[in-house]
N, C-alpha and C positions, 0 to 999 in steps of 0.2 A: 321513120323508116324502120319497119322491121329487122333485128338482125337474126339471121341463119344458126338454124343450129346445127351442126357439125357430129353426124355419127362418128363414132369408136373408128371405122373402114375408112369414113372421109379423113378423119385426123390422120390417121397411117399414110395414105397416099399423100395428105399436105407436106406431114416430116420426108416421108419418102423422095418426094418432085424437089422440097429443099432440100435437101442433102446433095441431092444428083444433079440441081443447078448450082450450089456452091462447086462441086464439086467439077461442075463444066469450068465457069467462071478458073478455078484454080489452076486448072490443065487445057484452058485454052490455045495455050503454045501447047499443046501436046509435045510438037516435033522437039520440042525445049529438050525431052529428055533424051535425044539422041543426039545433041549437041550441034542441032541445026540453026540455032538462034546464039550462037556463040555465048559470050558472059552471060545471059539469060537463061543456061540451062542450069540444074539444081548443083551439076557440076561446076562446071565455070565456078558459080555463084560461091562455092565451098574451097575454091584453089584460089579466088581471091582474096582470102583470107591468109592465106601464104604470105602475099606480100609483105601484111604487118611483120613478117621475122627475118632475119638474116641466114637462110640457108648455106651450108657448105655446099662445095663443089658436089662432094658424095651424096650429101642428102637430096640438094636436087635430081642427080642424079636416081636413085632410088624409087623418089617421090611420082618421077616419069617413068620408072617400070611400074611401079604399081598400076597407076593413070591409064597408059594405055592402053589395054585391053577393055577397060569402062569405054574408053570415050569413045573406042571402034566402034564396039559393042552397041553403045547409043547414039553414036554418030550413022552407023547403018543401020538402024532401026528393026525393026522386031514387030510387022504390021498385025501378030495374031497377041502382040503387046500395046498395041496404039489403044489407049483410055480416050480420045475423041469419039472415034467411029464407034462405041460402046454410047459414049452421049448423045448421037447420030443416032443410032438406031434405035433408042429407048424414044425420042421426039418425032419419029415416023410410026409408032405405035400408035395402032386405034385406042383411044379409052373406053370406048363404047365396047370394043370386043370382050366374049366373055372370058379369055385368057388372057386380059392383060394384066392383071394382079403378079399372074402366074411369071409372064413375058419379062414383068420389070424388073418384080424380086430376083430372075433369073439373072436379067440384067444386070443390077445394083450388086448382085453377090459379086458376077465377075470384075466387074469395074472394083470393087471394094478388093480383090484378091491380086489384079494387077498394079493395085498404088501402095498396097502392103510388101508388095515383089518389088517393085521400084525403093521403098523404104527404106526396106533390111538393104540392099544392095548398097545403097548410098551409105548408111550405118556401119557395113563390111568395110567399105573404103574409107570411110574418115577412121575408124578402126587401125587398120593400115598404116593407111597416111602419120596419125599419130604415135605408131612405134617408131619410126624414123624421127620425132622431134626428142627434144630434151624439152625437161621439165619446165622450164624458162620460154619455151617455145611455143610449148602450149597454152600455157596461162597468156601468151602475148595473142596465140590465134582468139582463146576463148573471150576477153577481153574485146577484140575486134568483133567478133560475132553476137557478143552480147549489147555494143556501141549500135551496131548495126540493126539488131530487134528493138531496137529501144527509139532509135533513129523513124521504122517503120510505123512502131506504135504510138508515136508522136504526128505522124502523118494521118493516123487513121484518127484521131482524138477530134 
């Protein structure tokens, strides 16, 4: 069997379609980040890490002002922020059209610019989160987080 050879445009649109099905795959709970799937949102996921320490009354305290305004935030959602319907609408795209090159990049940029918004945000809050710990605190979350990736990358092996 002959194998296909693959122009310069065909490879682009290959990495392209994979990136943007990784990228579904990833954000398939989309609603995850409005903390619609409870421990399953990137939230959750990041205050389970709490557990490992022994907070003060105060720190907990504090830890929940910070908190809440996130989890409203993503708990009611932000539907011209949903990265689903972005993967929706790039898989109802004609390929045959002759702006779909144009259609996806456009696509792909915004979906690429709403998971970099989701990012930093999440980044701002552990930020946060960890000027309220002591040093001893931290090293006990980072320890659990890194039990935790290691735990994952042993599943994926």
């Amino acid at each position: 069997m002959k194998k296909l050879e693959k122009t310069g445009g065909q490879k682009m649109y290959m990495v392209v379609l994979f990136l943007i099905a990784m990228a579904a795959a990833m954000f398939a709970h989309a609603d995850s980040w409005h903390g619609k799937h409870g421990k399953h949102s990137p939230l959750e996921r990041m205050l389970k890490h709490l557990d490992e320490v022994d907070l003060s009354d105060e720190q907990a305290q504090q830890i929940d002002e910070i908190v809440t305004p996130y989890r409203d935030r993503w708990r009611n959602g932000n539907k011209e922020q949903d990265i689903f319907p972005m993967m929706k609408s790039m898989i109802e795209l004609d390929p045959n059209a002759p702006e779909y090159d144009d259609e996806l990049v456009t696509r792909a940029d915004t979906t690429a610019e709403l998971m970099r918004t989701r990012l930093l945000e999440l980044g701002r809050l552990r930020k946060e989160i960890y000027s309220v710990l002591t040093t001893e605190q931290e090293k006990a979350i980072e320890a659990s987080v890194r039990a935790k990736m290691a735990h994952h990358h042993r599943e994926r092996d």
